[in-house]
N, CA, C and O of each residue as an XYZ file, in Angstrom:
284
protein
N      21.945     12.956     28.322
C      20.796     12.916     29.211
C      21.097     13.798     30.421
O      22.117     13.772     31.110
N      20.094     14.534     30.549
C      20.411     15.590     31.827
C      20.077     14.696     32.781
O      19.551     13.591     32.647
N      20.628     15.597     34.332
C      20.165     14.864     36.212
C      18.842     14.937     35.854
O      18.249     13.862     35.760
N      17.967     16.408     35.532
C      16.661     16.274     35.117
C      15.749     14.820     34.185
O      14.627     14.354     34.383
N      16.363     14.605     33.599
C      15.735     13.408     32.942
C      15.934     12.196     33.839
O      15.090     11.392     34.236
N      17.319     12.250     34.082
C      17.724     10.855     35.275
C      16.345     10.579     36.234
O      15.514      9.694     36.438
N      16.651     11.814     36.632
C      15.854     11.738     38.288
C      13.877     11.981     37.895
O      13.219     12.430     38.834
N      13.234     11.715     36.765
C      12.238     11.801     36.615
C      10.956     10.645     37.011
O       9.790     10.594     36.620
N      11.626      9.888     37.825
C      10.634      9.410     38.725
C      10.747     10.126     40.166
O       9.898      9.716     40.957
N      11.590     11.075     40.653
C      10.942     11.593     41.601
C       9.306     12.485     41.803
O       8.694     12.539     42.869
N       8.941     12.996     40.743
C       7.306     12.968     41.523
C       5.985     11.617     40.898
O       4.766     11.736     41.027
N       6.736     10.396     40.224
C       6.091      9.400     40.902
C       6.426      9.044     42.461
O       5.447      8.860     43.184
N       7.065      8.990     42.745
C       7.520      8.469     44.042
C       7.265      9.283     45.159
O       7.243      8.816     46.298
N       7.049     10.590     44.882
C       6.389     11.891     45.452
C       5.193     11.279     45.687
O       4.899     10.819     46.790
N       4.555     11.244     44.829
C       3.432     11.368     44.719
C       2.931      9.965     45.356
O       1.987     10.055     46.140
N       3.489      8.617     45.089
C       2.710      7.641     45.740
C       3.455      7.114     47.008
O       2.845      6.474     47.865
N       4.700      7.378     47.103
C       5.450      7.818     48.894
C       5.824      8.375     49.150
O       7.052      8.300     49.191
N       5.008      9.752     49.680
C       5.543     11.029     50.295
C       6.303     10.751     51.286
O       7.359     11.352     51.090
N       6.356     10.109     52.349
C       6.516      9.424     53.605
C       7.781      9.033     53.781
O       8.437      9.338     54.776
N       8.438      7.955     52.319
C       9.566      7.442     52.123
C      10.482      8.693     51.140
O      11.689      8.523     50.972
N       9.762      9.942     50.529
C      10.466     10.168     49.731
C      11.922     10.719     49.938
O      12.959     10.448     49.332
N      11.670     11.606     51.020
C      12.770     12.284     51.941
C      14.069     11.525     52.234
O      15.232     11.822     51.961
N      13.455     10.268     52.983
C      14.205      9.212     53.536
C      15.035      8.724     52.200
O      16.193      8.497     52.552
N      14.911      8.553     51.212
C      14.930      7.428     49.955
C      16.388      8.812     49.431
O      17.614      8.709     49.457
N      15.541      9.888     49.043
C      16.841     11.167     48.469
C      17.663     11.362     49.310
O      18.659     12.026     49.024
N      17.452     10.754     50.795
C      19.038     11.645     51.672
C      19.298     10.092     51.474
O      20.372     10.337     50.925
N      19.267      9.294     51.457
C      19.894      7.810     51.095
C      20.516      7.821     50.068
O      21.599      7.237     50.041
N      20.068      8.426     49.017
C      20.889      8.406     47.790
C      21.840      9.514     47.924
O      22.929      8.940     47.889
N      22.089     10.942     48.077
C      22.515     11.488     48.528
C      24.040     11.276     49.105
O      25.141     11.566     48.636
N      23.498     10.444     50.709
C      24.942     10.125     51.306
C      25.457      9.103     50.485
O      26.678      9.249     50.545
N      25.160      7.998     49.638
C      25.373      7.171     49.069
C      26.562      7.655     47.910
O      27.625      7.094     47.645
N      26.103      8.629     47.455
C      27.069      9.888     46.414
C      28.020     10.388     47.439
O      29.211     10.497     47.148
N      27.726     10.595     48.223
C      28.832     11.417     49.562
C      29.927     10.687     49.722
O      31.022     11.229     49.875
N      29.780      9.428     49.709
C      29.990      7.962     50.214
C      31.426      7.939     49.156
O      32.587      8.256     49.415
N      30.748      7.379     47.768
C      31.492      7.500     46.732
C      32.398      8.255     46.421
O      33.509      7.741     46.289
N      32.264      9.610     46.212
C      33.162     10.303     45.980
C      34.097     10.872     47.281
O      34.957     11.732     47.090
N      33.886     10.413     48.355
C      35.086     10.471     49.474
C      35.662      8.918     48.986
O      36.597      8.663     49.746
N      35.558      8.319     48.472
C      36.108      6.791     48.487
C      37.462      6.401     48.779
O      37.867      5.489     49.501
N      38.367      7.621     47.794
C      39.461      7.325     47.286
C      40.135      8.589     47.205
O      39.447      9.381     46.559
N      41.726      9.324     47.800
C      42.119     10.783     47.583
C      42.135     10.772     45.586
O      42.290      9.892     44.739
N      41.920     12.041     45.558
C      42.315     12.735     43.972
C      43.920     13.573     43.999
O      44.112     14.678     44.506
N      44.551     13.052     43.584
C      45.968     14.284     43.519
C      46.953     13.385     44.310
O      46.819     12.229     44.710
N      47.978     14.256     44.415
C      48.863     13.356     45.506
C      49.670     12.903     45.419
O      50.093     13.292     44.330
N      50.701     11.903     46.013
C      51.498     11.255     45.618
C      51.757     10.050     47.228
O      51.986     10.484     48.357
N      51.648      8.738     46.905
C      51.632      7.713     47.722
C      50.927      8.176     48.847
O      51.188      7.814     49.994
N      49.970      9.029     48.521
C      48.540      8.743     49.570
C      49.051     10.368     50.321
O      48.262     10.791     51.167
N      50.061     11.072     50.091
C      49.678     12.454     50.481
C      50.038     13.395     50.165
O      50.909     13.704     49.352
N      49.332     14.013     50.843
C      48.268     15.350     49.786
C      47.208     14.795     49.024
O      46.961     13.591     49.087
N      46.534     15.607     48.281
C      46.050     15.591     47.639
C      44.103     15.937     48.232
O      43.829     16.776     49.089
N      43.236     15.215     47.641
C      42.175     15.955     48.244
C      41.046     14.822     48.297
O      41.027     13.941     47.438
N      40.229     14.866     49.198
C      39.203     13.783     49.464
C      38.048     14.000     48.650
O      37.344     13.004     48.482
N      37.641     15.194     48.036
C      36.613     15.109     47.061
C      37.075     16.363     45.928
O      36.890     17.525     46.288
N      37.550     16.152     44.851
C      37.919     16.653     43.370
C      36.360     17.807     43.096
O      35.164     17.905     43.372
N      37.485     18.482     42.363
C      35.951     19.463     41.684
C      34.936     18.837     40.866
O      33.727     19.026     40.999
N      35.363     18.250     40.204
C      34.162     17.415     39.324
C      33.630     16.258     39.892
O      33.027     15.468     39.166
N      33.818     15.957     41.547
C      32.945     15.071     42.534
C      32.093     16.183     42.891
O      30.987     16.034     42.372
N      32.192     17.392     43.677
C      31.723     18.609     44.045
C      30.646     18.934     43.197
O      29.520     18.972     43.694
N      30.825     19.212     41.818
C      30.153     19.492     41.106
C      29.006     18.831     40.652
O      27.863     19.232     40.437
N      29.775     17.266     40.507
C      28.528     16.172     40.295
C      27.474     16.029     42.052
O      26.437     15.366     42.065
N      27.850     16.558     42.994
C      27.464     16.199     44.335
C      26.440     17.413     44.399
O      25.757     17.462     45.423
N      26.265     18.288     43.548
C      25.384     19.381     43.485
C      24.762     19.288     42.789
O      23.601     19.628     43.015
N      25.103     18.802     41.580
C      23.615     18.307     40.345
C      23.161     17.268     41.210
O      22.232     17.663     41.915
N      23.443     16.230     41.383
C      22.626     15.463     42.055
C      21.645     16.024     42.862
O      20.469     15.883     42.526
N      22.062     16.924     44.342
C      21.431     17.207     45.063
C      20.392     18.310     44.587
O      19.295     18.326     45.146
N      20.635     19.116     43.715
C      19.244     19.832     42.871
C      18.593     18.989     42.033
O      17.672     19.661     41.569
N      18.562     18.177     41.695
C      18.189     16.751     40.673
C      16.628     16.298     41.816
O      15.412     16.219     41.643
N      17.630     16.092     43.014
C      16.713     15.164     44.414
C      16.014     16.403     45.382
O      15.424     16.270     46.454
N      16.322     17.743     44.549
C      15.630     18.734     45.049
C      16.094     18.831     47.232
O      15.415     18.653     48.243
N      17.354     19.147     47.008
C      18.028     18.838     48.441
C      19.112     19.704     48.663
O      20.053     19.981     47.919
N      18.870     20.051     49.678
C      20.303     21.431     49.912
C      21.742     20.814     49.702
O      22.146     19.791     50.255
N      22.273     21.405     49.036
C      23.643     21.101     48.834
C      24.739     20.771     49.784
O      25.872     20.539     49.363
């Protein structure tokens, strides 16, 4: 299943709360932001390593073209 299919109630929700829609995608958004800073990737007993992995990055950009939102 593509982000495209995921995210296919955004233009119901467009469409019947324009108002909230903005508000609702940067909510989900930081919510993903949120997550994938959670925990370091790499490392060893907590240093080094990196606060968001390429394949958080990557998923943090489909999302945000998904919710139609600058990266």
């Amino acid at each position: 299943m593509s982000s495209q299919q995921t995210f296919q109630p955004n233009a119901l929700r467009d469409a019947k709360a324009p108002g909230d829609a903005a508000a609702f995608k940067n909510w989900l958004r930081q919510i993903s932001q949120h997550v994938a800073e959670a925990a370091k990737e790499g490392g060893f007993l907590g240093i080094g390593g990196v606060t968001v992995s390429e394949a958080e990055k990557a998923t943090l950009t489909e999302i945000s073209s998904a919710l139609k939102l600058a990266a």
